[in-house]
C-alpha positions as CSV (number, residue, x, y, z in Angstrom):
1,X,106.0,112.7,78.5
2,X,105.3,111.3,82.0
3,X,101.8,112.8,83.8
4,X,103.8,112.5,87.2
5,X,99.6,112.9,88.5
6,X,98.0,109.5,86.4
7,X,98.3,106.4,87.9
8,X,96.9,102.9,86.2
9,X,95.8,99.9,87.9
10,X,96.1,96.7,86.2
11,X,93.7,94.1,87.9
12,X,90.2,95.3,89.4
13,X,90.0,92.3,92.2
14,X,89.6,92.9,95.9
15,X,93.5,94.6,96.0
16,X,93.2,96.9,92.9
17,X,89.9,98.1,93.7
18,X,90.7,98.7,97.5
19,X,94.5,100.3,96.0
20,X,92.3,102.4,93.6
21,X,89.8,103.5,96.5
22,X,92.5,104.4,98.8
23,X,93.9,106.3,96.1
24,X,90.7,108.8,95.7
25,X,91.0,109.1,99.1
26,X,94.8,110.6,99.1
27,X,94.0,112.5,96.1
28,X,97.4,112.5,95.2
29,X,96.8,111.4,91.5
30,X,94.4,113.7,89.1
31,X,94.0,111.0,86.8
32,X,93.5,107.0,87.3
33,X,93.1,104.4,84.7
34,X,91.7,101.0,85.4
35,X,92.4,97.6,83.6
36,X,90.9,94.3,84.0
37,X,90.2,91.3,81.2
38,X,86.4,91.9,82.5
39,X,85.7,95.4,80.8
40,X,82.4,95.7,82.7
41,X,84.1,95.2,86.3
42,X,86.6,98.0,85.3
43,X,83.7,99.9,84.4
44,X,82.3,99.7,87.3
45,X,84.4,100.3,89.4
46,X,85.3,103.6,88.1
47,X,81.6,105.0,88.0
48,X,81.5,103.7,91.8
49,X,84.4,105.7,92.7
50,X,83.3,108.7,90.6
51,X,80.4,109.1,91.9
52,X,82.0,110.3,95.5
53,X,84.4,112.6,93.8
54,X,81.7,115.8,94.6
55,X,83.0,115.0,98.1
56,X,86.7,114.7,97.8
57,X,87.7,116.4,95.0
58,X,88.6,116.6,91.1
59,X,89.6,113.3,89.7
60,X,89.5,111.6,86.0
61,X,88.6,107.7,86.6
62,X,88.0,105.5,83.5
63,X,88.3,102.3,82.8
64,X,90.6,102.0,79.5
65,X,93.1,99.7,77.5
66,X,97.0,99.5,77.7
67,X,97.5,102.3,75.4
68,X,96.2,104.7,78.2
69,X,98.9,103.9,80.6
70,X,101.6,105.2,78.2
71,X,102.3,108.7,80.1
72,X,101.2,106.8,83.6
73,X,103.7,107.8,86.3
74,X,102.8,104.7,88.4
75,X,101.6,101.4,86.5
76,X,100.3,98.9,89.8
77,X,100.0,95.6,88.5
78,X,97.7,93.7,90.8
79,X,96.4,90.6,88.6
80,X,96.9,87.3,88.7
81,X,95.0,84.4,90.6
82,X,94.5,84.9,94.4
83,X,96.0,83.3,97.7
84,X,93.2,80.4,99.1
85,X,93.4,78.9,102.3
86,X,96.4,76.6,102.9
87,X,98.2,77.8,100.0
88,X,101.9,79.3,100.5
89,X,102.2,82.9,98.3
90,X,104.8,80.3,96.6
91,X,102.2,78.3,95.2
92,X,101.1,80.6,92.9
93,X,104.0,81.0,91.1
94,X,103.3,79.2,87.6
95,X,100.1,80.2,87.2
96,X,101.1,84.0,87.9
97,X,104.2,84.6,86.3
98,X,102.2,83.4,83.1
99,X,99.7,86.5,83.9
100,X,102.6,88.5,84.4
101,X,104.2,87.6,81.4
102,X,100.9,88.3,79.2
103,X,100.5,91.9,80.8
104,X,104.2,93.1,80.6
105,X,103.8,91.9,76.9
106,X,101.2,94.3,76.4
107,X,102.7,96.9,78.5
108,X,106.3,96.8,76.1
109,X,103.6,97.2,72.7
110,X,103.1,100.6,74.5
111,X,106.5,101.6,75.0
112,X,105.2,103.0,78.7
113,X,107.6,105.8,80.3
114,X,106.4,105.2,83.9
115,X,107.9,103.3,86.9
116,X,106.0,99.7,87.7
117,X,105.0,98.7,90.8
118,X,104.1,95.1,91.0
119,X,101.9,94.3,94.0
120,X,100.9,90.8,92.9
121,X,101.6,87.6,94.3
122,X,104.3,86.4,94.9
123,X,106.1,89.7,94.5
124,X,109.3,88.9,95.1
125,X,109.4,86.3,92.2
126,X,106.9,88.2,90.1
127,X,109.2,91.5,90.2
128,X,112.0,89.6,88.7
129,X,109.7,88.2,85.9
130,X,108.2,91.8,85.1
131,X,112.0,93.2,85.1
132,X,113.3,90.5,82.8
133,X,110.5,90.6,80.7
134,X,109.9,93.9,80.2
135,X,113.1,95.3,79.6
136,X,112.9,98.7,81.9
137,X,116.0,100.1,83.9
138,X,115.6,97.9,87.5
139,X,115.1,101.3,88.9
140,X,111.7,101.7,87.1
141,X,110.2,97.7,88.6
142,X,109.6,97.6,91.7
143,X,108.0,95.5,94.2
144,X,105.9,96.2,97.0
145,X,107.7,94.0,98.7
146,X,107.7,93.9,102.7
147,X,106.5,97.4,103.3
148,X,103.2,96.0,104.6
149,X,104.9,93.3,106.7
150,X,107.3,96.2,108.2
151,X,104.2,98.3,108.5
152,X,102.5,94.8,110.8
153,X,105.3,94.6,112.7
154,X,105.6,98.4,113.6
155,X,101.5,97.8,114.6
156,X,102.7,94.7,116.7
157,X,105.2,96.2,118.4
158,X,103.2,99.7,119.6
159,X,100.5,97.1,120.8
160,X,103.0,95.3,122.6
161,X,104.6,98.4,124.5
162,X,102.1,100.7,124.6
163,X,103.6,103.5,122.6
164,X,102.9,105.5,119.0
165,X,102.8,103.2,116.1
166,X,104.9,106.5,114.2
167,X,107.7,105.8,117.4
168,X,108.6,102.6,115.9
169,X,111.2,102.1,114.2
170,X,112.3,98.9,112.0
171,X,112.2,96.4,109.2
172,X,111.1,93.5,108.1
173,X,113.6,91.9,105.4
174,X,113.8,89.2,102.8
175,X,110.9,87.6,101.1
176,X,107.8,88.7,101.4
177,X,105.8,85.4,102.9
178,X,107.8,82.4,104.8
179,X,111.2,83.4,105.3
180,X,110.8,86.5,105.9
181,X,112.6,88.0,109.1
182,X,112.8,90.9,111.5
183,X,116.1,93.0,111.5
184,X,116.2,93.2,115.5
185,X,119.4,94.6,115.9
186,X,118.7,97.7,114.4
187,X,114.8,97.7,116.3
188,X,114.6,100.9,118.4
189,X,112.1,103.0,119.9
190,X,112.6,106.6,118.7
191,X,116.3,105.9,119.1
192,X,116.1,103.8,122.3
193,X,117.1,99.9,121.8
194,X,114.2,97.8,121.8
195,X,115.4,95.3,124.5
196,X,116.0,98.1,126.9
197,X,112.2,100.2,126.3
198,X,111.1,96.5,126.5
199,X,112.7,96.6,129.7
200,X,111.1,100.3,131.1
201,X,108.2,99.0,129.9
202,X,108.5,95.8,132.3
203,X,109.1,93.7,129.6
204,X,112.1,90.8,130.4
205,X,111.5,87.6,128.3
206,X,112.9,89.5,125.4
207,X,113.4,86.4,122.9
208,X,109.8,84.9,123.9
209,X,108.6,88.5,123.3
210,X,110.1,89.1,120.0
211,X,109.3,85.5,118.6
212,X,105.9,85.6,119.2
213,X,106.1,89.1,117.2
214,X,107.4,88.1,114.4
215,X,105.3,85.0,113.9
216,X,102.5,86.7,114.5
217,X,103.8,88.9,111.4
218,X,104.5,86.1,109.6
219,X,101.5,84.2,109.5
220,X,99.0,87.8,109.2
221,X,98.3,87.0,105.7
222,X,97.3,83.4,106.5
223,X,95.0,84.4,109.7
224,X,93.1,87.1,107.2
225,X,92.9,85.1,104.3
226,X,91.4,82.3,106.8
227,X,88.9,84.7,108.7
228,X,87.3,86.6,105.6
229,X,89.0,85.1,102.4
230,X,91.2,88.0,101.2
231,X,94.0,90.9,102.5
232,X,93.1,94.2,100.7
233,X,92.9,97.0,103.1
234,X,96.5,96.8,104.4
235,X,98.3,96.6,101.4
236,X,96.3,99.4,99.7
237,X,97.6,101.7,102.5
238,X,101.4,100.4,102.0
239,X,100.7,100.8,97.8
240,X,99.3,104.5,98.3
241,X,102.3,104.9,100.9
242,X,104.8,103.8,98.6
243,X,103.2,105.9,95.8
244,X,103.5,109.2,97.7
245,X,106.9,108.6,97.8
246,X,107.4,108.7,94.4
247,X,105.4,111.1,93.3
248,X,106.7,113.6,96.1
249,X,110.0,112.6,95.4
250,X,110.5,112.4,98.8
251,X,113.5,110.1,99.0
252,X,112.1,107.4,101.5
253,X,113.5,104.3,103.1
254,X,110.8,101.5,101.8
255,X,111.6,98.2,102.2
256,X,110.6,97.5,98.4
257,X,111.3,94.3,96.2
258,X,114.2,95.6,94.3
259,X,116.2,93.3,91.7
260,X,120.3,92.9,93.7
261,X,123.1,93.2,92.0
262,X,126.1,92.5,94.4
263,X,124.1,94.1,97.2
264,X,124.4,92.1,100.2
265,X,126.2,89.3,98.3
266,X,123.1,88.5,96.0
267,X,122.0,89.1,92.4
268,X,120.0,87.7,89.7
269,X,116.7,88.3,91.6
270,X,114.2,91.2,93.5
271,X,114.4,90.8,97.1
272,X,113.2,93.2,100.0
273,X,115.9,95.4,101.6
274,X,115.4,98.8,102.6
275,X,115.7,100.9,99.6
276,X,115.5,104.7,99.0
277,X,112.7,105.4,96.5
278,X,112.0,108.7,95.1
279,X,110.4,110.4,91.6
280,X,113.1,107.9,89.4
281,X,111.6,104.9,91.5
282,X,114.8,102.8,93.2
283,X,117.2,105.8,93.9
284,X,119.8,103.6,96.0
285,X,119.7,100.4,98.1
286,X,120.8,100.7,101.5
287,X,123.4,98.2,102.7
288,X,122.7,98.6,106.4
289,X,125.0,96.5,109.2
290,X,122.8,93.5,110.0
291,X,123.7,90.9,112.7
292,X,125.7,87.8,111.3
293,X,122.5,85.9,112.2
294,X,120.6,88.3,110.3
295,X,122.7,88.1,107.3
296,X,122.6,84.4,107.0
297,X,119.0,84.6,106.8
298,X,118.5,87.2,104.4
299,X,121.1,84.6,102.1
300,X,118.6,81.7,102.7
301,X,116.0,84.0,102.1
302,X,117.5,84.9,99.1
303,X,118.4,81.2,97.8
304,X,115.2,79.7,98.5
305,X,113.6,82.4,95.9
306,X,116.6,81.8,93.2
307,X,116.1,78.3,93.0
308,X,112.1,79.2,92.4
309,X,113.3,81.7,89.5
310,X,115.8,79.1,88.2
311,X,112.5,76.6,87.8
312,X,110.8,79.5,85.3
């Protein structure tokens, strides 16, 4: 039987420690397991965030094996080799969707009842490997997907106009890395149109504006990874974000990598699109009404990462 409050965290690197941290902090799980090939970093890293529980509050961390993630509500797979300088999220596809492979192997010798939530790089690609291999309703794999980028671009956006991050509403769609893209026509502030509250704000160059936003969004990873080596924080915050959700059962629009079947004229692979994620995981994907522009570049989107599945 599922412990809707234990959560396990497969990979104890910069991400799954900063995920598991963040996750003390929230204190929305009573019980968190943590996996790594190196037993002793797992280890530690559970006495370290122990040891500030007499300030936040009752909480069983422990570093254990595969067979303690059986009655896990969330399984967050963050292993796998990280993004260097230069590299593309693309790049690591071989030598991570071999690591995936390996861990959903061990994950199926446990017969887990959870829902997996694969946070590694790239998602996309690596949430159609997990799915496939693993067998598990596609409701039950998901990806976190472009909930971070969506979350930059809300952050970009409040900068730009001067208003409340929470007043921002939109989505950032498709991959998560290159061609990713910004669903502009469906953009608003609390229900106004962006271009016109660009406009009250005294904002006229609307495309110069809203390119320079999106690149900007676009190339976050790259700028971090350049200044200090590694993204963590953000995408802890997005993980613990999308893991409320679920365990609330709150029925929230995330733009999660979900596996398509049909929607938006794709299948055969996990893409981000705004989905509806609750206690079962994927409840519904939302076919919203994109721009024709918008649609054709979800498709490429889309294509670029089936012929990178095709090649596995």
């Amino acid at each position: 039987m599922v412990n809707v409050k234990k959560v396990g965290i497969i990979g104890c690197g910069f991400v799954g420690s900063s995920i598991a941290f963040t996750l003390v902090q929230s204190q929305i799980f009573s019980e968190m397991v943590l996996i790594d090939n190196n037993t002793n970093k797992a280890e530690g890293e559970a006495m370290d965030l122990s040891h500030g529980l007499a300030y936040k509050g009752t909480m069983n961390i422990y570093a254990g094996k595969y067979e303690d993630l059986k009655d896990a509500s969330i399984i967050i797979i963050t292993a796998g080799v990280s993004q260097k300088p230069g590299e593309t999220r693309l790049d690591l596809i071989k030598k991570n969707a071999s690591i995936m492979r390996s861990i959903i192997s061990e994950i199926n010798k446990v017969k887990v009842e959870g829902i997996l939530l694969i946070v590694s790089n790239p998602v996309d690609v690596l949430t159609h490997v997990a799915l496939k291999e693993s067998g598990l309703p596609k409701n039950r794999v998901i990806g976190s997907g472009t909930v971070l980028d969506t979350a930059r671009l809300k952050y970009l956006i409040s900068q730009h106009l001067n208003v409340d991050t929470r007043n921002v509403h939109g989505l950032i769609m498709g991959e998560h890395g290159d061609s990713e893209f910004p669903a502009w026509s469906i953009t608003n502030i609390s229900g106004v149109p962006l271009n016109e509250f660009c406009e009250i704000r005294g904002f006229k160059n609307h495309e110069e504006g809203m390119r320079k936003i999106y690149e900007e969004v676009r190339d976050a990873a790259y700028k971090i990874i350049e200044k200090k080596g590694a993204t963590y924080y953000g995408i802890a915050i997005a993980v613990d974000y999308i893991c409320r959700a679920i365990v609330n059962n709150s029925h929230t629009m995330l733009t999660i990598s979900t596996e398509l079947d049909g929607e938006y004229g794709l299948s055969g692979l996990s893409l981000s699109v705004p989905t509806l994620v609750g206690s079962s995981g994927v409840e519904k994907v939302l076919e919203i009404n994109l721009s024709n522009i918008e649609k054709e570049k979800l498709h490429e989107s889309g294509v670029q990462l089936k012929k990178i599945i095709e090649t596995l």
